[in-house]
Backbone as a printed PyTorch tensor [residue, N CA C, xyz], in Angstrom:
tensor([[[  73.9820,  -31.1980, -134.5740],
         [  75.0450,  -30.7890, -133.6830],
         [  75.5150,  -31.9930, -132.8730]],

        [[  76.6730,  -32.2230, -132.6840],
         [  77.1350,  -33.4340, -132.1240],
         [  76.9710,  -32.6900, -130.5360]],

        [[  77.5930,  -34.1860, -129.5120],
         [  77.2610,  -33.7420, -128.3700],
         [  78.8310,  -33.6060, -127.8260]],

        [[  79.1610,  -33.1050, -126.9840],
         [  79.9450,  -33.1760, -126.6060],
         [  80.7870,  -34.2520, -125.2950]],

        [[  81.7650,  -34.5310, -125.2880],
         [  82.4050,  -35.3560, -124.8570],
         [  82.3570,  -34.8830, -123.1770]],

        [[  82.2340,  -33.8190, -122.4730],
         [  81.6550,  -33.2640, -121.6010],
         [  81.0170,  -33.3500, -121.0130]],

        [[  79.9120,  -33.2300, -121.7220],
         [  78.0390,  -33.6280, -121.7610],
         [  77.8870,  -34.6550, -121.0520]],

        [[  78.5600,  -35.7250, -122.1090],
         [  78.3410,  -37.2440, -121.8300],
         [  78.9260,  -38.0460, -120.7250]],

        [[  80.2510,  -37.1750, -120.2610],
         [  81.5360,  -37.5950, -119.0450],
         [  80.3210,  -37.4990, -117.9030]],

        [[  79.3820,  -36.0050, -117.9120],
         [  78.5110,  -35.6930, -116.8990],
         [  77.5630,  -36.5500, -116.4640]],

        [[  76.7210,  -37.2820, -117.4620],
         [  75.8410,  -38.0390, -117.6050],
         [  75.8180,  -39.5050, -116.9700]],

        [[  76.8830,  -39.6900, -117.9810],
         [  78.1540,  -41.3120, -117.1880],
         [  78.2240,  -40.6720, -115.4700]],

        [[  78.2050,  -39.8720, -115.2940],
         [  78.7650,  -39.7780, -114.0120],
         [  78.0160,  -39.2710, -113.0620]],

        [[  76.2880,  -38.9010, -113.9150],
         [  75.3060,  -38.8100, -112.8920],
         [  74.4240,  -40.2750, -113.1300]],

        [[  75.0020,  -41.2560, -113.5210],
         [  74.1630,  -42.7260, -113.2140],
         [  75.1500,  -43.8780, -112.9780]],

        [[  76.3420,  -43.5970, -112.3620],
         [  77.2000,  -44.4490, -112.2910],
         [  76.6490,  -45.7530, -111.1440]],

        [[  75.5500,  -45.0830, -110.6710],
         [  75.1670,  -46.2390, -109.3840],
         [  74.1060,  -46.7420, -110.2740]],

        [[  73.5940,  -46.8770, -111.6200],
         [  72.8370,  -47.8940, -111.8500],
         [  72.8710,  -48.7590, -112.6030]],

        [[  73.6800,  -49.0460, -111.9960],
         [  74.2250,  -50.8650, -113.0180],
         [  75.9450,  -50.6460, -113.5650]],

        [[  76.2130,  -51.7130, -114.4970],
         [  77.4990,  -51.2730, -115.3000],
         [  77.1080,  -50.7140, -116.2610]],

        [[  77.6880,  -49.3750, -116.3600],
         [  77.7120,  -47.9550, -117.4170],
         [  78.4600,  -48.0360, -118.0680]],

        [[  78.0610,  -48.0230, -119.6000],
         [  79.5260,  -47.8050, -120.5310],
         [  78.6800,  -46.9020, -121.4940]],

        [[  79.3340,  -46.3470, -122.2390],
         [  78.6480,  -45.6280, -123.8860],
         [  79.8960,  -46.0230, -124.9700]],

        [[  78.9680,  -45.6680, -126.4400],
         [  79.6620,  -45.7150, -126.9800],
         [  79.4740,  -44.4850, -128.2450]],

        [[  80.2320,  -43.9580, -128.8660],
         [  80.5340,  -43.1520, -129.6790],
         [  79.8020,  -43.6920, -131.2330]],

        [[  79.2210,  -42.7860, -131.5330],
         [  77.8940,  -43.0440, -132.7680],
         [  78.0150,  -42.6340, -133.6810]],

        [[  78.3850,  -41.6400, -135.2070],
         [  78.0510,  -40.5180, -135.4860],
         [  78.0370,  -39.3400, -134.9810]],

        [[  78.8790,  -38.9490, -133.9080],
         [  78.9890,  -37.5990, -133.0610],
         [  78.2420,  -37.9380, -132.1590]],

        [[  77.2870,  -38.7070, -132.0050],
         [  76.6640,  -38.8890, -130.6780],
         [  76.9900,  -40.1860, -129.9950]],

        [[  76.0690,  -40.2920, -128.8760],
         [  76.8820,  -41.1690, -128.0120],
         [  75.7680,  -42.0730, -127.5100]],

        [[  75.6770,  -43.5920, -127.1280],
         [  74.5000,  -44.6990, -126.6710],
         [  75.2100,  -44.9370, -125.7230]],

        [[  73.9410,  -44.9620, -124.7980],
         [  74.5260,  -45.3530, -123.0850],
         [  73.9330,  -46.7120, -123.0890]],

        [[  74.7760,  -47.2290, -122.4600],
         [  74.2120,  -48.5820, -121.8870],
         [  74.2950,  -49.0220, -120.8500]],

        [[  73.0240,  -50.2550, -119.8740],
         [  73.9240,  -50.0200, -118.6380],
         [  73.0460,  -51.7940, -118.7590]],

        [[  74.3470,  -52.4850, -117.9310],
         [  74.2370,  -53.7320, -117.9440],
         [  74.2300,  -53.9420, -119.2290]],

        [[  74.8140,  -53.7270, -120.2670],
         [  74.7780,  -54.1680, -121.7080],
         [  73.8660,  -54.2410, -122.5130]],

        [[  72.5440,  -53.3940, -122.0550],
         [  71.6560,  -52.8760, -122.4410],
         [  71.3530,  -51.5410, -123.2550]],

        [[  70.9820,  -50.9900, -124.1500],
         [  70.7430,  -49.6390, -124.8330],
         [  69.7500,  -48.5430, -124.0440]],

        [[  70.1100,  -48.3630, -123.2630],
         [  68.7290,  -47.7880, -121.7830],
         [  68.6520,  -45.8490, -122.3720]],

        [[  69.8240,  -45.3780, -123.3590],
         [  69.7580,  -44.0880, -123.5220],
         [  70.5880,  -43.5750, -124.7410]],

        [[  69.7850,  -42.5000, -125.2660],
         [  71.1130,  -41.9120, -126.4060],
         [  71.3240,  -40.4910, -125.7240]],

        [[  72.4920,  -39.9900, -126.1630],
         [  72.9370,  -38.5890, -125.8720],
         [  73.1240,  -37.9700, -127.1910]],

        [[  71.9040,  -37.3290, -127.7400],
         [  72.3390,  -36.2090, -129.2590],
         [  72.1120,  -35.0160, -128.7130]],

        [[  72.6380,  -33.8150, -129.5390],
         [  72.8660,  -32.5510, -129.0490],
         [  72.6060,  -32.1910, -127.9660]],

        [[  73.8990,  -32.5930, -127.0420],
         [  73.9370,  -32.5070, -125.7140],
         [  72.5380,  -32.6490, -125.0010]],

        [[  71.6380,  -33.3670, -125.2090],
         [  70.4940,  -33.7450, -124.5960],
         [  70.5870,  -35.9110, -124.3880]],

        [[  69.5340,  -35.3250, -123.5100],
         [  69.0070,  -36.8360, -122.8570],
         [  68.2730,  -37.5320, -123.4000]],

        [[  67.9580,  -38.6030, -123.9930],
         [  66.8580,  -39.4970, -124.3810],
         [  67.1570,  -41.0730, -123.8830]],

        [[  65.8040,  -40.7750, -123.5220],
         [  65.9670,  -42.4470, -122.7380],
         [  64.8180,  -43.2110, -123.2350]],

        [[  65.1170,  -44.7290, -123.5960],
         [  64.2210,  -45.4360, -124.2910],
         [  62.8960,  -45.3860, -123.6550]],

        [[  61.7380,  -45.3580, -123.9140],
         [  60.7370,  -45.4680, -122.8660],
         [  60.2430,  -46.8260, -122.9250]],

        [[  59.7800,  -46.8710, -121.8210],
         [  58.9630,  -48.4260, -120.9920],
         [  58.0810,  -47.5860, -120.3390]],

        [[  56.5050,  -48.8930, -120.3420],
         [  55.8970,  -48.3830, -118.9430],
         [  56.7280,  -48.0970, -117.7750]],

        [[  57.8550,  -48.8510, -117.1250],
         [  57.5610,  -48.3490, -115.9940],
         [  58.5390,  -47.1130, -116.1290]],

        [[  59.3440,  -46.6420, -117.0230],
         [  59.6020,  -45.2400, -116.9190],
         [  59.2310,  -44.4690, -117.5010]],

        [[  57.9780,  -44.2290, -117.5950],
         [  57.0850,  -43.2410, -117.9450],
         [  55.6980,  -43.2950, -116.3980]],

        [[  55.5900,  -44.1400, -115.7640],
         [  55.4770,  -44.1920, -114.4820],
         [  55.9640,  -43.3380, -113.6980]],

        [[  57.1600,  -44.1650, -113.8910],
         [  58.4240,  -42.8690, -112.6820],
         [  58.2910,  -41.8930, -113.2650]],

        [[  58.3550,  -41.3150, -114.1440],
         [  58.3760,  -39.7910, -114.5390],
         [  57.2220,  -39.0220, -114.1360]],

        [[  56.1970,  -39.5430, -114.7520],
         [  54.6600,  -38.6660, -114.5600],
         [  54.9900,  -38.1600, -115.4840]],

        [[  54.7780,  -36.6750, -115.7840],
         [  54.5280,  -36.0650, -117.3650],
         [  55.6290,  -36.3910, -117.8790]],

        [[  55.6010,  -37.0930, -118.8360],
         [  56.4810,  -37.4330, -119.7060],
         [  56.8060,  -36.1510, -120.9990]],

        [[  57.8200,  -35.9470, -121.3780],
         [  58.1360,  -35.4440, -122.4770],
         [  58.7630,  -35.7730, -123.5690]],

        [[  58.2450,  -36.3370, -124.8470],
         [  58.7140,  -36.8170, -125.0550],
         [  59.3080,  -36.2160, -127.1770]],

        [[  60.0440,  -36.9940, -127.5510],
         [  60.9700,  -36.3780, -128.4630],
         [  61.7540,  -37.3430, -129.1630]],

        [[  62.0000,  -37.0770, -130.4130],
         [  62.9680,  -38.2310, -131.3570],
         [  64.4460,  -37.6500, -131.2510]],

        [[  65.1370,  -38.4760, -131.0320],
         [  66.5890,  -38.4030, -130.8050],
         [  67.1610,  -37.4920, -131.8530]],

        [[  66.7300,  -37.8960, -133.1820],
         [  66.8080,  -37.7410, -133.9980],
         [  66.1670,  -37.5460, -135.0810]],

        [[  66.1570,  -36.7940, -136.4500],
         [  65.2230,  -37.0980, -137.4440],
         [  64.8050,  -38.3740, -137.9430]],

        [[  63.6410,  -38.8880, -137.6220],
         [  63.0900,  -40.3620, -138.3540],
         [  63.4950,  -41.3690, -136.9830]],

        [[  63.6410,  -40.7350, -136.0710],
         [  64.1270,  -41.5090, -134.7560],
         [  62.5730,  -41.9120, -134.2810]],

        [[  62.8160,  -43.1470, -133.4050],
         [  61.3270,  -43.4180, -132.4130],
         [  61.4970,  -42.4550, -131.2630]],

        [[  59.7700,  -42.4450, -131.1270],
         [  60.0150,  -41.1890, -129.5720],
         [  60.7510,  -41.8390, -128.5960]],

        [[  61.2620,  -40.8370, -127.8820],
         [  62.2830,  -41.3870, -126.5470],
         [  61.5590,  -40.1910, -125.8070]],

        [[  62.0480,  -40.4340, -124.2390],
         [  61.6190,  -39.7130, -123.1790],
         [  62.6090,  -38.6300, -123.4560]],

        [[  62.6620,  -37.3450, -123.8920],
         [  63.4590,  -36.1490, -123.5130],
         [  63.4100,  -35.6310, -122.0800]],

        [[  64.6980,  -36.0070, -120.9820],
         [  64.9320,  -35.9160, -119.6090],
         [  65.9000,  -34.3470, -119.5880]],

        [[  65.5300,  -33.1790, -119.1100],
         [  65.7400,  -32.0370, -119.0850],
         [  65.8730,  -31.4450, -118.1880]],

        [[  64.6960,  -31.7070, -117.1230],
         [  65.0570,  -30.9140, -115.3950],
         [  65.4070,  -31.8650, -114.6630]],

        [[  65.8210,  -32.8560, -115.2470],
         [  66.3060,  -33.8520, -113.7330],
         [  67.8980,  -34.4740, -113.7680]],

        [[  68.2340,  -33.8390, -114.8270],
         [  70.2850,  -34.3140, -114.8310],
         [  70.6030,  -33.8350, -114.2390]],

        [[  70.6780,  -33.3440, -112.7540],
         [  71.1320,  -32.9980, -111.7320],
         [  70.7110,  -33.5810, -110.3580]],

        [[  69.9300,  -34.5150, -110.9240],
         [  69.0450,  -35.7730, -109.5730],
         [  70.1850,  -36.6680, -109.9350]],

        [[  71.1200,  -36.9440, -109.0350],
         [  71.7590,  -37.9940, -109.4190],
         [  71.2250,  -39.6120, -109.2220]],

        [[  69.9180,  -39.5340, -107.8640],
         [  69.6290,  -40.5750, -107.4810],
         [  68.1590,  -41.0750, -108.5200]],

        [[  67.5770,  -40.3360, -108.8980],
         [  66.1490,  -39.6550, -109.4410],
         [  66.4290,  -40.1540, -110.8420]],

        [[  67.8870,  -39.8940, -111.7400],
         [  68.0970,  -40.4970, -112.7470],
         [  68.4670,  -41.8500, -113.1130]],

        [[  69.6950,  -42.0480, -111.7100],
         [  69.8570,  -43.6380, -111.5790],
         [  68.8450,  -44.4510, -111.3960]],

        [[  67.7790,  -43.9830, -110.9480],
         [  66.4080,  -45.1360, -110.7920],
         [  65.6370,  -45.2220, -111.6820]],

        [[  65.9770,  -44.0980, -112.9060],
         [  64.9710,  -43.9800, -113.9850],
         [  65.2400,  -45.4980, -115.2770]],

        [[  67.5000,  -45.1790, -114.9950],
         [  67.7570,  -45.9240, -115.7550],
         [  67.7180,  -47.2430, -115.2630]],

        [[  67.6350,  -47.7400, -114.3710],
         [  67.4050,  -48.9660, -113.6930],
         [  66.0560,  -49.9740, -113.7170]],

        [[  64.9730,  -48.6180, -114.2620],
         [  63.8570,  -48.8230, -114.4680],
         [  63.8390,  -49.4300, -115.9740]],

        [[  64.8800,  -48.2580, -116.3200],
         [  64.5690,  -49.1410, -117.7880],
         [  64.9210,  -50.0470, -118.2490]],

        [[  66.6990,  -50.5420, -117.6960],
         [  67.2020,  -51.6040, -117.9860],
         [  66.4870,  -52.8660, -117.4030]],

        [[  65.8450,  -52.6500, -116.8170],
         [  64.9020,  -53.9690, -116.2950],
         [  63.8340,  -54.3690, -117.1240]],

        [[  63.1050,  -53.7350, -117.6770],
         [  62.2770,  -53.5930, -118.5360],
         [  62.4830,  -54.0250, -119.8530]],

        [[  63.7430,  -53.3310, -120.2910],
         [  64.2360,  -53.7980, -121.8910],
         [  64.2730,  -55.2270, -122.0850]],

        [[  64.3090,  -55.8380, -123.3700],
         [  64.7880,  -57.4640, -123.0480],
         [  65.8850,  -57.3050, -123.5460]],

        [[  66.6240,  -58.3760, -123.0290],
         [  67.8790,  -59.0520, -123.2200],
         [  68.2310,  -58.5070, -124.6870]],

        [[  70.0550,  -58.2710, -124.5780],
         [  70.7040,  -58.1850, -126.1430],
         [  70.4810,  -59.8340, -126.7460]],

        [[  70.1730,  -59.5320, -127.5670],
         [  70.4560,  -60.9020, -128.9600],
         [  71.8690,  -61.1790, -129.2460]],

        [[  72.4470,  -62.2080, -129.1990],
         [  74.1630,  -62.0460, -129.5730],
         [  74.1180,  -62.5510, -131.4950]],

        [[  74.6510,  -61.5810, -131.6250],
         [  75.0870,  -62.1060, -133.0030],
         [  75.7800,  -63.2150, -133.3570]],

        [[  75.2680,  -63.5880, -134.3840],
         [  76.2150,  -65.6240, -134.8630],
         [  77.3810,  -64.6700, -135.3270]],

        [[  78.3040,  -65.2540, -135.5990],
         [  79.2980,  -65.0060, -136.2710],
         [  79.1020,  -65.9670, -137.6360]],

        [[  79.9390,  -65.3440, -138.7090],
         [  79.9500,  -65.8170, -140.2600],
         [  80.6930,  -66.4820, -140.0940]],

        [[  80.4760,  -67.2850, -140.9140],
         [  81.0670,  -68.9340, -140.8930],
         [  82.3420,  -68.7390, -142.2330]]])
């Protein structure tokens, strides 16, 4: 089931205070990024956020779930998309954590 464009407007707009937010459109689903980082996917209208120690820290019981079939586990975030501050610190947690994008060479 794809997610909806809705979903994701909501999401973008409950972490707009942590960092620069953009997504992008996948296969019906959608990758959040913040600071130009991959910090989350949005599939069937659900949350998954990459995990790191320290956001699995911040969380405490973690729940966790593949985005997708044959996907790596991600944190499935469910009672807290309505913390607007609670989520922005989750993703902040993570974008700190992740390393740096790799830039692609370009073909010669």
């Amino acid at each position: 089931m794809s997610s909806d464009k809705a979903f994701i407007d909501f999401i973008v707009d409950q972490i707009d205070i942590a960092g620069t937010i953009t997504y992008r459109k996948m296969f019906g689903e959608y990758a959040i990024y913040s600071n130009g980082k991959v910090v989350a996917l949005v599939c069937g209208n659900q949350l998954f956020v990459k995990p790191t120690a320290g956001g699995k820290l911040f969380i405490g019981k973690v729940l966790e779930a593949p985005a997708y079939p044959g996907a790596k586990m991600s944190f499935l975030i469910k009672d807290k998309l309505e913390d607007r501050e609670w989520i922005s610190e989750l993703m902040r947690i993570t974008a700190n954590e992740l390393p740096e994008t790799k830039t692609k060479k370009k073909k010669k």
